[in-house]
C-alpha positions as CSV (number, residue, x, y, z in Angstrom):
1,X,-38.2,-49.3,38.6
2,X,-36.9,-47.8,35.2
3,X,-39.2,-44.4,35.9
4,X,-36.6,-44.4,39.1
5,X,-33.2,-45.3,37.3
6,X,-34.3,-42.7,34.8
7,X,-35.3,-40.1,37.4
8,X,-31.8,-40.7,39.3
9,X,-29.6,-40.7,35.9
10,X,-31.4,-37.0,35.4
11,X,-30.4,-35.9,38.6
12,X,-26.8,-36.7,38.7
13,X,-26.4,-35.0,35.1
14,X,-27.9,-31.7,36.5
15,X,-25.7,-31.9,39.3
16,X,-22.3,-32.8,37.0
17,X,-23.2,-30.0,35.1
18,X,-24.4,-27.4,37.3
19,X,-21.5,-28.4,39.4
20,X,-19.0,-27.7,36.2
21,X,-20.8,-25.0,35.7
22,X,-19.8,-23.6,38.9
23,X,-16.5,-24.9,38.7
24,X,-15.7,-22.7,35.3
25,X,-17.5,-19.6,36.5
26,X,-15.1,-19.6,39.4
27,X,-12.4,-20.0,37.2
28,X,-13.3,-17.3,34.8
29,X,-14.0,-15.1,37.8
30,X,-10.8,-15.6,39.5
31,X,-9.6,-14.5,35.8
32,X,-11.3,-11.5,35.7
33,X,-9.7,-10.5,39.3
34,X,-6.6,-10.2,37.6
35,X,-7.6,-7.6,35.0
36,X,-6.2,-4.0,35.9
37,X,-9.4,-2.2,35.2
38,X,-12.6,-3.2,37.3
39,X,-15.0,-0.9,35.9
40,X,-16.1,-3.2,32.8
41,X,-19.6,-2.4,31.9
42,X,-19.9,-5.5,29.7
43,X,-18.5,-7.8,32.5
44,X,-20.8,-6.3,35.2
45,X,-22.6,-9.6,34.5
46,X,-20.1,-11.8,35.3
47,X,-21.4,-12.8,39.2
48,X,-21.5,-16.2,41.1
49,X,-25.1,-15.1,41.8
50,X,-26.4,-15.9,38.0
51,X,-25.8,-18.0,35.7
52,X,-22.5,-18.4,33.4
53,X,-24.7,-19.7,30.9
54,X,-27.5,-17.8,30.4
55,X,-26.7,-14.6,31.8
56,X,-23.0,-13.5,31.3
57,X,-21.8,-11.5,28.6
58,X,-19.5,-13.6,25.2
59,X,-20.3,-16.9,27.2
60,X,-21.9,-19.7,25.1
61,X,-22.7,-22.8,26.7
62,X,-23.3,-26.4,25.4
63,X,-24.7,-29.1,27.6
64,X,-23.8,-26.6,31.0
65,X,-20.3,-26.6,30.1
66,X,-18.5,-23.4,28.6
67,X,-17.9,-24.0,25.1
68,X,-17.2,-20.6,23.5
69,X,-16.2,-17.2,24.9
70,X,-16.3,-14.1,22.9
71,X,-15.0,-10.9,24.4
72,X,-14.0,-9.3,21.5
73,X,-13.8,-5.2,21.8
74,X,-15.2,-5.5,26.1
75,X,-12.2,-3.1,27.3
76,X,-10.5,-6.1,29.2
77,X,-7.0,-4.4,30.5
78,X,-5.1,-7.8,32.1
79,X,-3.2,-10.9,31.4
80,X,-3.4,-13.6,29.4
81,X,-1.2,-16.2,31.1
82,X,-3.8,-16.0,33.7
83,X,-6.3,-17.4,31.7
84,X,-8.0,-20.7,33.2
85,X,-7.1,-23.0,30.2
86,X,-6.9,-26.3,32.9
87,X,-10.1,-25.3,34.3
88,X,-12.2,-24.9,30.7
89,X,-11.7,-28.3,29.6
90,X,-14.7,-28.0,27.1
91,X,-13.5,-24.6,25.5
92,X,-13.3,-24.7,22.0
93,X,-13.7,-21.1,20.8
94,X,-12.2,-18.0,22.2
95,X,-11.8,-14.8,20.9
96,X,-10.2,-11.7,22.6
97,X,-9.2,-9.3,20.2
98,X,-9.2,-5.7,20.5
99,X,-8.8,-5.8,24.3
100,X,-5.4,-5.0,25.9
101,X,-4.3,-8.2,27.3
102,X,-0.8,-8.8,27.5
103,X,1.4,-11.6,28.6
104,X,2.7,-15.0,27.2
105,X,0.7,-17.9,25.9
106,X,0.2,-20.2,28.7
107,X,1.5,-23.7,27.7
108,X,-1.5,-25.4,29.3
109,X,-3.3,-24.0,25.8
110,X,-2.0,-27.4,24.7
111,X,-4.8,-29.4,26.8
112,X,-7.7,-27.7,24.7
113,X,-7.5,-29.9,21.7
114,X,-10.7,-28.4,20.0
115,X,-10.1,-24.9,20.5
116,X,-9.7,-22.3,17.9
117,X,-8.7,-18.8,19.0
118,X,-8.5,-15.3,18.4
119,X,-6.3,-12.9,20.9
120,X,-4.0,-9.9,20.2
121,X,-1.4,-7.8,22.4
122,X,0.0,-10.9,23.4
123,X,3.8,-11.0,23.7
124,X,6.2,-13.7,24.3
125,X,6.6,-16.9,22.6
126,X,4.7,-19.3,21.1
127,X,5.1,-22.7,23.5
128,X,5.7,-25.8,21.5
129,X,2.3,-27.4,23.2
130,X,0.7,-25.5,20.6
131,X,1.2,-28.5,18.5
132,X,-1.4,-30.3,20.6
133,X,-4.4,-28.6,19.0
134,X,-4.6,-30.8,16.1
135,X,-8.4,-30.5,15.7
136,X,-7.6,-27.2,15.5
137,X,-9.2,-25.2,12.2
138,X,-8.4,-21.9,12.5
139,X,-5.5,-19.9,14.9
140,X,-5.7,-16.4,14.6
141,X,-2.7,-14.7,16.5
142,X,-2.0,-11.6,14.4
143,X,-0.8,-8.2,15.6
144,X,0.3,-9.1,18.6
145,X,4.2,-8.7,20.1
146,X,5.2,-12.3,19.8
147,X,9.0,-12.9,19.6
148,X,11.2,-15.8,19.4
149,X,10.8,-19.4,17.0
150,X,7.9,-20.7,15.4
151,X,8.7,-23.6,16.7
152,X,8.6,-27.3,14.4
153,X,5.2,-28.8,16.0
154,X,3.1,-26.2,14.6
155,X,3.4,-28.5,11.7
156,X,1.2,-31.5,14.1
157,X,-1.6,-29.2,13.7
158,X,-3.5,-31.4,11.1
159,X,-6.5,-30.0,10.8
160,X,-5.7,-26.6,10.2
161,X,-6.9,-24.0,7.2
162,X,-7.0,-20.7,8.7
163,X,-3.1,-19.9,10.1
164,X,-2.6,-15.7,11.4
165,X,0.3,-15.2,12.6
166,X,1.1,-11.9,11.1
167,X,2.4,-8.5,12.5
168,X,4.4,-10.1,15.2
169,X,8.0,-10.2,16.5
170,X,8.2,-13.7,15.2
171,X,12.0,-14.5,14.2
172,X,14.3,-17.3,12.7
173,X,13.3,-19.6,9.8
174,X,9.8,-20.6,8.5
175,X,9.6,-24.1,10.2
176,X,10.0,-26.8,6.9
177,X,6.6,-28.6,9.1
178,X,4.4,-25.9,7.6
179,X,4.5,-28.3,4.6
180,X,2.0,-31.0,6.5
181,X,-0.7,-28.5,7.0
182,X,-2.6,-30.2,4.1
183,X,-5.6,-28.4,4.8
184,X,-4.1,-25.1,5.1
185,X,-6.1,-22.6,3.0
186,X,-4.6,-19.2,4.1
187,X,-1.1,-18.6,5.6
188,X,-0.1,-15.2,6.6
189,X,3.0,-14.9,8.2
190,X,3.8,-11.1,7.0
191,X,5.4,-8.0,9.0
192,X,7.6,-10.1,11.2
193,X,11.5,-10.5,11.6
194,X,11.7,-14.1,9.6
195,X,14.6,-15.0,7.8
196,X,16.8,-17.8,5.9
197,X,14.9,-19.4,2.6
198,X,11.3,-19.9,1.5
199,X,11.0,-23.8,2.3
200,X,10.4,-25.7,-0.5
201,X,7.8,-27.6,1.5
202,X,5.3,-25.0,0.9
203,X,4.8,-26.9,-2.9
204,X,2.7,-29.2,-0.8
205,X,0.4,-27.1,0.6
206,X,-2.0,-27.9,-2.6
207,X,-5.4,-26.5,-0.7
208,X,-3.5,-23.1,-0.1
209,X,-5.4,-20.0,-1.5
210,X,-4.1,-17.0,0.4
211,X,-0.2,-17.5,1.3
212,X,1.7,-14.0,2.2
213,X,5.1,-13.7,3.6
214,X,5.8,-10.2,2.6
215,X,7.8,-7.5,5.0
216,X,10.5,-10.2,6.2
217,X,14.2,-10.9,5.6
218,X,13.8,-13.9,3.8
219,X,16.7,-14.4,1.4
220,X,17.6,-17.2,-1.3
221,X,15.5,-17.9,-4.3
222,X,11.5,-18.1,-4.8
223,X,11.3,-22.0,-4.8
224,X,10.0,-23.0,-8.6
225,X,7.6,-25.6,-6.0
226,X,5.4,-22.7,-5.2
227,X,4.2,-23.8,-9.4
228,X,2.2,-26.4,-7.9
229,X,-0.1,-24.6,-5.5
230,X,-2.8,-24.8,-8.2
231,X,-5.1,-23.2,-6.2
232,X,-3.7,-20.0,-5.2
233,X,-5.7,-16.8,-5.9
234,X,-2.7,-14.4,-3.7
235,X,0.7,-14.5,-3.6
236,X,2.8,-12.4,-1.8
237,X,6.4,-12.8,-1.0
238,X,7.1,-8.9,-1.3
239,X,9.8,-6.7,0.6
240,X,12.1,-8.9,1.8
241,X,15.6,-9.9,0.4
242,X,14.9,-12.6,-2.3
243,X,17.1,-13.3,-5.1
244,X,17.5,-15.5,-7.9
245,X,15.1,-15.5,-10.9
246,X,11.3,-15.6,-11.0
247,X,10.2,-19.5,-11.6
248,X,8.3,-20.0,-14.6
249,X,6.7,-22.4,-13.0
250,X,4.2,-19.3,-11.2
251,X,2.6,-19.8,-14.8
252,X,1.2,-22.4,-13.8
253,X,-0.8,-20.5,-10.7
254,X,-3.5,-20.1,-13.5
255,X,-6.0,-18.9,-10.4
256,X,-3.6,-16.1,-9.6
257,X,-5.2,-13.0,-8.9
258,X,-2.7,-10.9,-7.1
259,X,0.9,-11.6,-7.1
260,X,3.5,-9.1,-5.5
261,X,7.0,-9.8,-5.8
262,X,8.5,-5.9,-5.5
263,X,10.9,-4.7,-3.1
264,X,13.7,-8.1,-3.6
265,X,16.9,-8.3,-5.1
266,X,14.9,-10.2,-7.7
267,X,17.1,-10.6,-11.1
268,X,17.0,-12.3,-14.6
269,X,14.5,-11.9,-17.3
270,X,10.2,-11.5,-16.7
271,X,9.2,-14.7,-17.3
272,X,7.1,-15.1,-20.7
273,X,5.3,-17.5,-19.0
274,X,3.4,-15.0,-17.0
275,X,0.9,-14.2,-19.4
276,X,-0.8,-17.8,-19.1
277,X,-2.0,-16.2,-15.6
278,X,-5.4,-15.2,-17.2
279,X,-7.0,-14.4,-13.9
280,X,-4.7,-12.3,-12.3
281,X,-5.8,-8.5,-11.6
282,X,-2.6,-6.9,-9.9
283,X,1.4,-7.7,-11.0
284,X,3.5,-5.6,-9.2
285,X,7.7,-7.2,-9.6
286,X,9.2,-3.3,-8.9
287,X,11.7,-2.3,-7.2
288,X,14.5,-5.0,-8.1
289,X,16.8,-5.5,-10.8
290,X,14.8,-7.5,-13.5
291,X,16.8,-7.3,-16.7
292,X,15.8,-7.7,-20.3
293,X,12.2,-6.9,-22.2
294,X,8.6,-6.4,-21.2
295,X,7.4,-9.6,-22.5
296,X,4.7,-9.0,-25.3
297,X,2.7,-12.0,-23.0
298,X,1.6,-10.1,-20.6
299,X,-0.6,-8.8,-23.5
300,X,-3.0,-11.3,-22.7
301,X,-3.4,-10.4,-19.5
302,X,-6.9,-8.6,-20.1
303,X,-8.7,-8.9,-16.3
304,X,-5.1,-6.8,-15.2
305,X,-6.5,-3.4,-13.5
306,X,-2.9,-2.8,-12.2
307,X,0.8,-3.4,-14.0
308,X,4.0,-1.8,-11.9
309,X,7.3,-2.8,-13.4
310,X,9.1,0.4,-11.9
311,X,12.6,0.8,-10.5
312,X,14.3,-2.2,-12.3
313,X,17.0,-2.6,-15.4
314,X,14.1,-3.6,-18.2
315,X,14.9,-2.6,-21.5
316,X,13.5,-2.6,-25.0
317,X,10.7,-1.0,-25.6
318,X,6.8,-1.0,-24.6
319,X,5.0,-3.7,-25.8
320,X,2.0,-2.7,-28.5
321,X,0.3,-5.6,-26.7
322,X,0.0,-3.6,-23.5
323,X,-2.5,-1.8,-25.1
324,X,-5.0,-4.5,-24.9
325,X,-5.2,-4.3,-21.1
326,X,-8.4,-2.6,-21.5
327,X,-9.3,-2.9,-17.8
328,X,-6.1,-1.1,-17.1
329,X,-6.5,1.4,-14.6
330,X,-2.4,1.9,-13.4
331,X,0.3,1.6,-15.4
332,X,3.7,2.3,-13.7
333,X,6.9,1.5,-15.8
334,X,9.3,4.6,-14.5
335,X,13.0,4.3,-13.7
336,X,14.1,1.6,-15.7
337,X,16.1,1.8,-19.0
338,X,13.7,1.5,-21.6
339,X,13.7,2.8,-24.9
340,X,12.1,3.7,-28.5
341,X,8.6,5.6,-28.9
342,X,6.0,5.3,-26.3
343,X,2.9,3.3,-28.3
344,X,-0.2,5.1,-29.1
345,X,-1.9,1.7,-28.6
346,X,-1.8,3.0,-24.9
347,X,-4.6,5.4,-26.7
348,X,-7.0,1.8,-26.3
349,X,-6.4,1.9,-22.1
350,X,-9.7,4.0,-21.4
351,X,-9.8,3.2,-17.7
352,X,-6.2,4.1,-17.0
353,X,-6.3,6.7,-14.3
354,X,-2.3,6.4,-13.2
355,X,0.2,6.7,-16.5
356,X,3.9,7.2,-15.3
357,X,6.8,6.6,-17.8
358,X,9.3,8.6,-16.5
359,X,13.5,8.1,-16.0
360,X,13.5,6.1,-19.6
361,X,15.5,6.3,-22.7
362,X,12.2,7.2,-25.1
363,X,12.4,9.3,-28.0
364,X,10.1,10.7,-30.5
365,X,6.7,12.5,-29.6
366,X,4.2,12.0,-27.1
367,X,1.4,10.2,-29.0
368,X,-1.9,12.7,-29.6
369,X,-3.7,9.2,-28.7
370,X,-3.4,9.6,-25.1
371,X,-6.1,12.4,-25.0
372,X,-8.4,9.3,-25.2
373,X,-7.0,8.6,-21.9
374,X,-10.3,10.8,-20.5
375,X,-9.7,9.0,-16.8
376,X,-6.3,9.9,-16.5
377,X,-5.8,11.8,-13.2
378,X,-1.6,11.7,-13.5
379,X,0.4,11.6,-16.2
380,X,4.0,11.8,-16.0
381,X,6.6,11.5,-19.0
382,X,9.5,13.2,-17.3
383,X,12.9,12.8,-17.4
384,X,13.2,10.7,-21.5
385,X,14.0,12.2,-24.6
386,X,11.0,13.2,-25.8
387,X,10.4,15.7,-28.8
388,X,7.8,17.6,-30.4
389,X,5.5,19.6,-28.6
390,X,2.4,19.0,-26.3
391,X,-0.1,17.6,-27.9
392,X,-3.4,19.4,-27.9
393,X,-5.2,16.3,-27.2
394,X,-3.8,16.9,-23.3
395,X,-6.5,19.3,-23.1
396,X,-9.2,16.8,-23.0
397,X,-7.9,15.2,-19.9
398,X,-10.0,17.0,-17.5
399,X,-9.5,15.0,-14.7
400,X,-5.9,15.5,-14.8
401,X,-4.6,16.7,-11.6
402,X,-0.9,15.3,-12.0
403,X,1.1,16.6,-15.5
404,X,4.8,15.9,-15.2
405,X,6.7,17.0,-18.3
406,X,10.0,17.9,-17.2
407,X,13.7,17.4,-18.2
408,X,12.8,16.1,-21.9
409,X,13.6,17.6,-25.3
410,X,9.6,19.2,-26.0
411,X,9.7,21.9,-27.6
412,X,6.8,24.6,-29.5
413,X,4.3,26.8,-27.8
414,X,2.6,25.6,-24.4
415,X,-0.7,24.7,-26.4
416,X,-3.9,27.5,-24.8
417,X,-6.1,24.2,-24.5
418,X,-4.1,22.9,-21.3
419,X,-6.5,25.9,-19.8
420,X,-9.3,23.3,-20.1
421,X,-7.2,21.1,-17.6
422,X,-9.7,22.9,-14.4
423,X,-8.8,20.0,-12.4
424,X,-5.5,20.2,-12.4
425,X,-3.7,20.7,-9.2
426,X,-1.5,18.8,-7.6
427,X,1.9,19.4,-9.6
428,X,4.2,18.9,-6.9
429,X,7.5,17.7,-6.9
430,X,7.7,13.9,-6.9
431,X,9.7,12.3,-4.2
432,X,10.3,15.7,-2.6
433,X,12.9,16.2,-5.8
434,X,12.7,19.3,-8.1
435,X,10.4,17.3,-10.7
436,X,8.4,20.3,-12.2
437,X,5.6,20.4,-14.7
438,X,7.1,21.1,-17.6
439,X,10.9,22.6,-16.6
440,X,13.8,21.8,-18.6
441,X,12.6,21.8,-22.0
442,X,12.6,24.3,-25.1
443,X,9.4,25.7,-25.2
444,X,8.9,29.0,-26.8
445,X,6.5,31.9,-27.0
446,X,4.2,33.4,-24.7
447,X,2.2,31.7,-22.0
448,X,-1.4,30.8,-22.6
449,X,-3.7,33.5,-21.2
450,X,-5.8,31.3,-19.7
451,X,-3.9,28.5,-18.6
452,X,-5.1,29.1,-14.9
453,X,-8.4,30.9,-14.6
454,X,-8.5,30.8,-10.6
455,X,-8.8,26.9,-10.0
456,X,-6.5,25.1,-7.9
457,X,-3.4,25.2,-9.3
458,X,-0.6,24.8,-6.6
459,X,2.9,24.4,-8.0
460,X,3.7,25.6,-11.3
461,X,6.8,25.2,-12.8
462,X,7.9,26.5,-16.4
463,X,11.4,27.1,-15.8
464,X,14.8,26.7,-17.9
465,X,13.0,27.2,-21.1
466,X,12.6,29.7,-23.8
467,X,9.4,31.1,-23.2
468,X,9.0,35.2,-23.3
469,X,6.6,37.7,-23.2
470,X,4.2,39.3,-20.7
471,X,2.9,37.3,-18.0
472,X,-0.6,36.8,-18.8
473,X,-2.9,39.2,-16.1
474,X,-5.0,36.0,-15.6
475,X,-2.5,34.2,-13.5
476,X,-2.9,37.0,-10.7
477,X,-6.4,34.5,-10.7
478,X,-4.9,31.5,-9.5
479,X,-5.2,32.4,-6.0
480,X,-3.9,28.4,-5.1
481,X,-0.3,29.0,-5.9
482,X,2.1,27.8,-3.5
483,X,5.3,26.8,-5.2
484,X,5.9,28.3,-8.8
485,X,9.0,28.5,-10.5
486,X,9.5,31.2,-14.2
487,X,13.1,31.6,-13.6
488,X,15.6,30.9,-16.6
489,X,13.4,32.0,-19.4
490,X,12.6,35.4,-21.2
491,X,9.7,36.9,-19.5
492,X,9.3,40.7,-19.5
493,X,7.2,42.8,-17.8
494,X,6.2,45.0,-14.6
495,X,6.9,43.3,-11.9
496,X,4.2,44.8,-10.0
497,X,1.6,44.4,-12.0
498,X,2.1,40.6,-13.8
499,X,1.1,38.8,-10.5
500,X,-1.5,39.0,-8.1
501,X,-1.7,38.8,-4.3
502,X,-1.6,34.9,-3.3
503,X,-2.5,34.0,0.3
504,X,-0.7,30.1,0.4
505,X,2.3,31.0,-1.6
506,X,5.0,30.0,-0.7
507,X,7.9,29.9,-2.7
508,X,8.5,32.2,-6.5
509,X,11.3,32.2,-8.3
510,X,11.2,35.1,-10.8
511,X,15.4,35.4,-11.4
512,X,17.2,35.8,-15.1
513,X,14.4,37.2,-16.6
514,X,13.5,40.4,-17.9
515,X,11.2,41.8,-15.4
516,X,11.1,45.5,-14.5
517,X,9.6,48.4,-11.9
518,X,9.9,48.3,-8.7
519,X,8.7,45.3,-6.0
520,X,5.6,46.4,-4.5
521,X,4.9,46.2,-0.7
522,X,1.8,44.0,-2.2
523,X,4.4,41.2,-2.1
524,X,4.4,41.5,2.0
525,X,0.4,40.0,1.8
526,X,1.6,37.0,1.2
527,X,1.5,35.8,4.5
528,X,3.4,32.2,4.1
529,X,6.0,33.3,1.7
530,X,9.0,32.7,2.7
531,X,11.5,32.3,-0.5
532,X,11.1,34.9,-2.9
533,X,13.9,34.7,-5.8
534,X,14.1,38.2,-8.1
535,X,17.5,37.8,-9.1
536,X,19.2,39.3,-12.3
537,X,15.9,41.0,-13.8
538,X,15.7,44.9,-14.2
539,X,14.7,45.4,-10.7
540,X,14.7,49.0,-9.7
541,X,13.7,51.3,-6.2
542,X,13.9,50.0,-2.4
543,X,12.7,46.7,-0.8
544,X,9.8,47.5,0.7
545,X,10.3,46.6,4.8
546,X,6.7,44.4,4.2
547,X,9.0,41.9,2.5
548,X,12.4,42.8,3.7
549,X,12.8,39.9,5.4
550,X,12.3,36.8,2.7
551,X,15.4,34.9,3.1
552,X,15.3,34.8,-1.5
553,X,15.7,38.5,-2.3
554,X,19.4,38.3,-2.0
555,X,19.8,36.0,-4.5
C-alpha cells in the first residue's frame, strides 16, 4: 500500500509541475508576442514544443517552476508592462538590462515578494506596490526614463542592501522612509531631478557603504547625521544646490575613501576635522564658496592621491603640511584668493602628475624644488604675482606637456634647458581663454635656440614681454605649430627667413615687433591658416595673392 501512496504522490507532483510549467511558458510566450522585433536569435528557443526548463535561453528553473530569467543584452525591442508578473508566481530574479524595453512598471510587480530585478529603458513611474517586495535584497532600476515620486513605501522594503535608482527622471523629495532600510549597503540615487533637503533620516542607515546623490537640486544644509554612518567608504552629495557649512561631524566617517562635495553653494570654513579621515584617497569641495584657510590637517591625510579645493574664497597661504601627501598625484588649488609663497615642500610630492595654482595672490619665486616634480605632466602658475625668473630645474620635467606661466611678474632670460621639455605639447589656452605659456611677463633677451627642435609643440605663446633678437632658425623645426603668439615684444629679423613652412598652423601673431623684408608666398603653404597678424613691423613689397586672403593681414 505505501509503494502505491508513494507512486500516486510522485505522479501528481510531475503533473503540478509540468502543468506550471506549461502554464509559465505560455505566459512568457504570449510576452514575447508583444516584442516589436521577431527575429531574436537567442529567443529562437523559446517554443511550446521544448522545454522552458531545460531548453530556453536566460530561463532557470527550480522544482519545474521558473525561478530566474536572465535576458540581459538578447536584443528584446517590446514592453515591459506586458510582462506576466501574475502568471510567474515563483520568479525571484529577473534581469533585462541592455534590451530596449519600454513602458511603465506594472503594479502587479508587488505580488512577487522574492524578486530582485534588473531592467532599464523603462519609463513611467514607480507604483507604490513596490513596497511589497520586502524580501527583496537588491533593486537595480538605473538609467532608465522613470519620472514622477519615489513614493513613501519604498521604505517597507526591509530587506534591502543594494538600491539603483540612478540616471532617471525621478522628481520631488528623497522619501524621509529611506531611513528604515537598515540593511541598505549602497544607495545611488544620482542624475535625477530630486529636490528639497537631504533627510536627516539617512543618519540611520548605519550598514550604508556607498551612498551618492550627486547631479540633483537638493538644497538646505548637509545634515551633521550623515557623522554617524561609520561605515561609509563613498560619499557623494556633489552638484546640486547645498548650502550651509560642512559638518564636522564627516570626521568621524573614519572609512571615508572618497568624498565629493564640489559644485554647491557650500560656505563657511574647511573643517579641521577632516584630517582624522585617514583613509580617504579623493577630497574634491571645489566649486563653492568655502572661506578661510587650507587647514594644516589635511596634512595627515597621507593615502590622498587627489586634493581639489579650486574655485572657492580660501585664503592664507599653502600649508607646508601638504607636502607630506606623498601619494599625491593631483593637486588643484586655482581660483581662489590665496596668498604668500608657494612651499618648496611641494618639492616632497614625487607622484604629482597635475600641479595647478593659478588665479591666486602668491608672490615671491617659483621654488627650484619643483623640478623634483619628475611626474609632472601640467603645471600651471598663471595669473599670481610671481617674481624671479624660471627656474632651470623646469627643465627636468620631461614629461611636461602642460606649462602655464602667464600674466605674473617673471622676469630674466627664458632659461635654454626648457629645450629638454621634448614632451611638451599641449600649451593651449585653458578654458578656451587667452591663457598662454608664458605671456604677460617681463622676460628679456633672446629666445633659446633650441627650445623646439621639431617635437610636438602646438601653441606657443611668448607675447607682451621684452624679449628681442633673431628668431632662432630652429623654430622653422617645429613643424606642430598651430596657435603661436610673438606679438608685443622686440623681435627683429627677416621675415621670410625666421620661420619655416607649418602644415597645421593655424593662427600667428607677429605684430609690434621689429621684423623686416618682404612676406613670402611660402606663407600661402600653410594650408589651415587662417589668421595671420603682421601688424606694425617693417614690412615691405606686395602681399603675395597665395596669402591674400587671411582675414589678419589688415591688422
Amino acid at each position: 500500500m505505501f509503494p502505491r501512496i508513494l507512486y500516486f504522490l510522485q505522479f501528481f507532483t510531475l503533473f503540478t509541475v509540468t502543468f506550471a510549467s506549461i502554464e509559465e511558458a505560455t505566459a512568457l510566450l504570449k510576452w514575447k508576442a508583444t516584442f516589436l522585433s521577431q527575429n531574436n536569435s537567442l529567443l529562437t528557443s523559446w517554443t511550446l514544443s521544448s522545454d522552458a526548463c531545460k531548453d530556453w535561453y536566460g530561463v532557470i528553473c527550480f522544482n519545474g517552476r521558473v525561478n530566474k530569467l536572465n535576458i540581459t543584452n538578447a536584443g528584446v525591442v517590446g514592453t515591459f508592462h506586458d510582462f506576466p508578473f501574475s502568471s510567474l508566481s515563483f520568479l525571484e530574479y529577473v534581469d533585462l538590462r541592455m534590451n530596449q524595453l519600454f513602458g511603465i512598471i506594472p503594479p502587479t510587480i508587488g505580488n512577487l515578494t522574492n524578486l530582485d530585478l534588473s531592467i532599464n529603458h523603462i519609463s513611467g513611474k514607480i507604483p507604490p506596490q513596490i513596497g511589497s517586495l520586502s524580501k527583496v535584497e537588491t533593486l537595480f532600476i538605473f538609467d532608465n526614463h522613470l519620472n514622477d515620486l519615489i513614493h513613501l513605501e519604498i521604505g517597507k522594503m526591509k530587506s534591502l542592501e543594494v538600491l539603483l535608482l540612478d540616471r532617471n527622471n525621478l522628481s520631488g523629495p528623497i522619501p524621509t522612509t529611506l531611513g528604515d532600510l537598515t540593511e541598505l549597503k549602497t544607495l545611488y540615487l544620482y542624475s535625477n531631478q530630486l529636490s528639497g533637503l537631504i533627510p536627516r533620516e539617512l543618519g540611520n542607515l548605519k550598514s550604508l557603504a556607498y551612498l551618492d546623490l550627486s547631479t540633483n537640486h537638493l538644497t538646505g544644509p548637509i545634515p551633521s547625521d550623515l557623522g554617524s554612518l561609520i561605515n561609509l567608504i563613498e560619499i557623494d552629495l556633489s552638484k546640486s544646490q547645498l548650502t550651509g557649512s560642512i559638518p564636522i561631524t564627516i570626521g568621524d566617517l573614519t572609512e571615508l575613501k572618497i568624498l565629493y562635495l564640489f559644485s554647491n553653494q557650500l560656505s563657511g570654513f574647511i573643517p579641521r576635522e577632516l584630517g582624522n579621515l585617514k583613509s580617504l584617497a579623493y577630497l574634491d569641495l571645489s566649486i563653492n564658496q568655502l572661506t578661510g584657510p587650507i587647514p594644516s590637517e589635511l596634512g595627515k591625510l597621507i593615502n590622498l592621491t587627489e586634493i581639489d579645493l579650486s574655485k572657492s574664497q580660501l585664503i592664507g597661504s599653502i600649508p607646508i603640511t601638504i607636502g607630506d601627501l606623498t601619494e599625491l598625484k593631483i593637486l588643484y588649488l586655482f581660483s581662489n584668493q590665496l596668498s604668500g609663497f608657494i612651499p618648496r615642500e611641494l618639492g616632497n610630492l614625487k607622484s604629482l602628475t597635475d600641479l595647478d595654482l593659478s588665479t591666486n595672490h602668491f608672490t615671491g619665486p617659483i621654488p627650484s624644488e619643483l623640478g623634483n616634480l619628475i611626474n609632472l605632466t601640467e603645471i600651471d602658475l598663471s595669473k599670481s604675482q610671481l617674481i624671479g625668473s624660471i627656474p632651470i630645474t623646469i627643465g627636468d620635467l620631461t614629461k611636461l606637456k602642460l606649462l602655464y606661466f602667464f600674466s605674473n611678474q617673471l622676469s630674466g632670460p627664458i632659461p635654454s634647458e626648457l629645450g629638454n621639455l621634448k614632451n611638451l605639447n599641449e600649451l593651449t589656452y585653458l578654458d578656451n581663454l587667452e591663457e598662454l605659456i608664458i605671456s604677460e611677463n617681463q622676460f628679456s633677451g633672446h629666445m633659446p635656440e633650441h627650445l623646439c627642435q621639431g617635437g610636438k609643440l602646438e601653441n606657443f605663446m611668448v607675447n607682451s614681454n621684452k624679449l628681442s633678437g633673431p628668431i632662432p632658425r630652429s623654430m622653422s623645426k617645429c613643424s606642430s605649430f598651430k596657435r603661436v603668439r610673438f606679438d608685443n615684444n622686440s623681435f627683429t629679423g627677416n621675415l621670410s627667413e625666421a620661420f619655416g613652412i607649418y602644415p597645421e598652423l593655424q593662427f600667428i601673431n607677429l605684430s609690434k615687433n621689429d621684423f623686416h623684408g618682404e612676406l613670402s608666398s611660402n606663407w600661402g603653404k600653410c594650408k589651415k591658416l587662417t589668421d595671420f597678424r603682421v601688424a606694425r613691423n617693417r614690412i615691405s613689397g606686395h602681399i603675395p595673392p597665395e596669402i591674400g586672403s587671411l582675414k589678419g593681414l589688415q591688422d
